[in-house]
C-alpha positions in Angstrom: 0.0 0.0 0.0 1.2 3.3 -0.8 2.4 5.5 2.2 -0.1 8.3 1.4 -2.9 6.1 1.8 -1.5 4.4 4.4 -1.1 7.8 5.9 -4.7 8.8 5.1 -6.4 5.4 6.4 -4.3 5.8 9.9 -5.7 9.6 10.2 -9.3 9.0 9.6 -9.2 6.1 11.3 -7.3 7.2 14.7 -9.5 10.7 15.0 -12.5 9.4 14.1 -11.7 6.7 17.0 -11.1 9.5 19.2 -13.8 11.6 18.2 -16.6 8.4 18.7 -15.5 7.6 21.7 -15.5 11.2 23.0 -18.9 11.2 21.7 -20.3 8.3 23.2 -18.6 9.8 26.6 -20.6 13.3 26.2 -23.4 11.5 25.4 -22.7 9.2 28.7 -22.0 12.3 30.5 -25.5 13.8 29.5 -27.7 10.4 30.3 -28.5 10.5 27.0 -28.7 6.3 25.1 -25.5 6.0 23.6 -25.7 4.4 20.3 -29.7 6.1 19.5 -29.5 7.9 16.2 -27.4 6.1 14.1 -24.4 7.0 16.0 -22.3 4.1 14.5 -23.6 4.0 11.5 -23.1 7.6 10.8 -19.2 7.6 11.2 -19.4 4.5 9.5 -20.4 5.8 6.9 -18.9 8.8 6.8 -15.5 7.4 7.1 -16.4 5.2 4.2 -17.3 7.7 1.8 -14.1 9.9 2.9 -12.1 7.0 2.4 -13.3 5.7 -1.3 -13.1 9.4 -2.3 -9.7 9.8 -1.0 -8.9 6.3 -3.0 -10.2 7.6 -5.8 -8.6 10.8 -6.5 -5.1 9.0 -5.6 -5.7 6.7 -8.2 -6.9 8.9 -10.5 -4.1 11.7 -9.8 -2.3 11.0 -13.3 -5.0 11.0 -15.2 -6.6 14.2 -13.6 -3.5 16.1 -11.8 -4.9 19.5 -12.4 -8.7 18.9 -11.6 -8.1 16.9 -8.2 -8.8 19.9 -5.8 -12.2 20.9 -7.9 -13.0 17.4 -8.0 -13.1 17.1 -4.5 -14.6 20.2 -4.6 -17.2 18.5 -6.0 -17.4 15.7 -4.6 -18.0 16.8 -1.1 -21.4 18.3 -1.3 -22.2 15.0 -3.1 -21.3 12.9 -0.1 -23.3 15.5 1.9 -26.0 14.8 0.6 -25.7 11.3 0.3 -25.4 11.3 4.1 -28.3 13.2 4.5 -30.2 11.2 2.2 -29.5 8.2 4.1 -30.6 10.2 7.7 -32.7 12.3 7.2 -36.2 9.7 6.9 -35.2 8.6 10.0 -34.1 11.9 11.9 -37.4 13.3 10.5 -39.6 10.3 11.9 -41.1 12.7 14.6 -41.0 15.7 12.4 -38.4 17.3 14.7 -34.5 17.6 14.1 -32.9 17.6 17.8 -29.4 18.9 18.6 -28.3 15.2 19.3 -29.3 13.9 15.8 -27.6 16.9 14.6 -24.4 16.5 16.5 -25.1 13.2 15.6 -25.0 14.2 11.8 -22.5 16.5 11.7 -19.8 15.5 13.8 -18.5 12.6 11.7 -19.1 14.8 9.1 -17.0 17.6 9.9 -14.3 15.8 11.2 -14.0 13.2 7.9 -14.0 16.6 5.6 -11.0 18.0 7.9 -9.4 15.1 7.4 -9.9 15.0 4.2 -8.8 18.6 3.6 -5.6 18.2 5.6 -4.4 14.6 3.7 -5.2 16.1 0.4 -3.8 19.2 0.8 0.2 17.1 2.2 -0.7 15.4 -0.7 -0.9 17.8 -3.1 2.0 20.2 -2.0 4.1 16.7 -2.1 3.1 16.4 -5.8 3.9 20.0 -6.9 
């Protein structure tokens, strides 16, 4: 495996580790159920879509060297709303979008597109 995946894969992995189990101890903290919401599914999933993106613009980075940033660009919003897709029937069930579904939502979210951000940009400033 190359070392920038490898890179990538231990970052996304390690602080979205961190920033799950932090979560699950606020959540503790405020006697609030732990995995309600979709917790795991949601950095689950999040993590998978940062990850394939990640993949695919590495593997792609010959052929498209000079669009990588604005397909990424793109690309974000896309898994946004892919995300949301997938949440929001459920989040919506009782017509009422709480502050935990929506730290819920946007944590993972957040913290994947940082991560994402940060690996691509070494990435790219290695390349130039």
């Amino acid at each position: 495996m190359h070392p920038t995946i490898s890179k990538f894969l231990l970052r996304i992995f390690f602080f979205t580790g961190v920033a799950f189990g932090s979560h699950l101890l606020v959540l503790d903290y405020l006697d609030k159920p732990l995995f309600a919401n979709k917790i795991i599914l949601a950095y689950m999933v999040n993590v998978v879509f940062g990850i394939v993106i990640f993949i695919f613009l590495f593997l792609m980075r010959q052929k498209i060297k000079n669009q990588i940033g604005f397909i990424f660009i793109f690309a974000s919003p896309i898994k946004f709303l892919l995300f949301f897709a997938l949440f929001y029937e459920p989040y919506m069930a009782d017509e009422v979008f709480s502050k935990i579904e929506f730290f819920t939502l946007f944590i993972p979210y957040i913290l994947t597109l940082v991560i994402e951000v940060f690996s691509l940009s070494l990435w790219l400033n290695k390349m130039e």
